[in-house]
N, C-alpha and C positions, 0 to 999 in steps of 0.2 A: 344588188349585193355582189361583192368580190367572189368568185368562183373559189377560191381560197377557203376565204368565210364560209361559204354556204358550206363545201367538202367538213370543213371544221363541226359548224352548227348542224349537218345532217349524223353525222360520225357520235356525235355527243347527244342524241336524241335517240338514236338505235343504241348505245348504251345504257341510255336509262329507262329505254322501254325495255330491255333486256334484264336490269336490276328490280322493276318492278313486275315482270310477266313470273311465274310461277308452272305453269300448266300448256299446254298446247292441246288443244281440241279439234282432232280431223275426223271431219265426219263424210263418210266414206259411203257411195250407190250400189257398189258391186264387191264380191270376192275379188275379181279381178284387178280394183283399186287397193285391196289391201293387199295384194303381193306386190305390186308397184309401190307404195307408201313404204311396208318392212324394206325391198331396195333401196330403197333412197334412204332411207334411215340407216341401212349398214354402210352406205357409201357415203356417209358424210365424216366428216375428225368428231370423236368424243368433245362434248360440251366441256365448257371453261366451269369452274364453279358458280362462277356470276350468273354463266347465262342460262346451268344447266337446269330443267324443270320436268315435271310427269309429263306424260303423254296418255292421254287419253284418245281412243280410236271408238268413234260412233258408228256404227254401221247400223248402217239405213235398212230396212228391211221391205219394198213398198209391197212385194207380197202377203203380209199381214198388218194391214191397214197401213203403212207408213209408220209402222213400230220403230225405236231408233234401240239398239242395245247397245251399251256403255261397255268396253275393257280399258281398264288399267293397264298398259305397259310394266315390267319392271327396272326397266333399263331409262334412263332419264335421256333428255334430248335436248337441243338450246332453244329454247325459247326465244329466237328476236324475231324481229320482221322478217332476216335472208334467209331465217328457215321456215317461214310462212310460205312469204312470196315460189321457194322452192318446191315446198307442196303443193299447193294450189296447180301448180304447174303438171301433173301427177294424174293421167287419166285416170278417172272414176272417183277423185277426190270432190268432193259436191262445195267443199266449205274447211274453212281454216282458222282459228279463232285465237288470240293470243290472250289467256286467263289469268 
């Protein structure tokens, strides 16, 4: 495939995972990951309307049995792959899920 092409058909594939993701699920090992996950979420530009979605932060608990507790954000986030890939990236992030 032409490098062109690909650029083209990869560009058009992050926007329609983006048009259909809703939600973004980081699920987080330590305190420590969630202060590093809130920075990287203020240091990113406000999401577009298309790509904007919830965030939901799971924080893993394994001192009571591997308990996982759910927060809803209220502040919305983009949901595509280059803000997955960005998290994951995010020590103490365990997992990234685009919903």
């Amino acid at each position: 495939m032409h490098p062109l092409c690909r650029e083209w058909f990869i560009g058009r594939l992050d926007t329609a995972a983006a048009q259909t993701t809703s939600q973004l699920r980081i699920v987080i090992g330590s305190g420590e990951g969630l202060d590093a996950v809130r920075r990287r979420l203020a240091a990113v530009k406000p999401a577009s309307a298309a790509e904007a979605g919830d965030v939901v932060i799971a924080l893993n608990l394994p001192e009571y049995g591997g308990r996982e507790v759910e927060l809803q954000l209220k502040t919305k986030a983009a949901c595509t792959p280059a803000m997955r890939g960005a998290l994951k990236a995010v020590e103490g992030v365990l997992d990234v899920e685009l919903v």
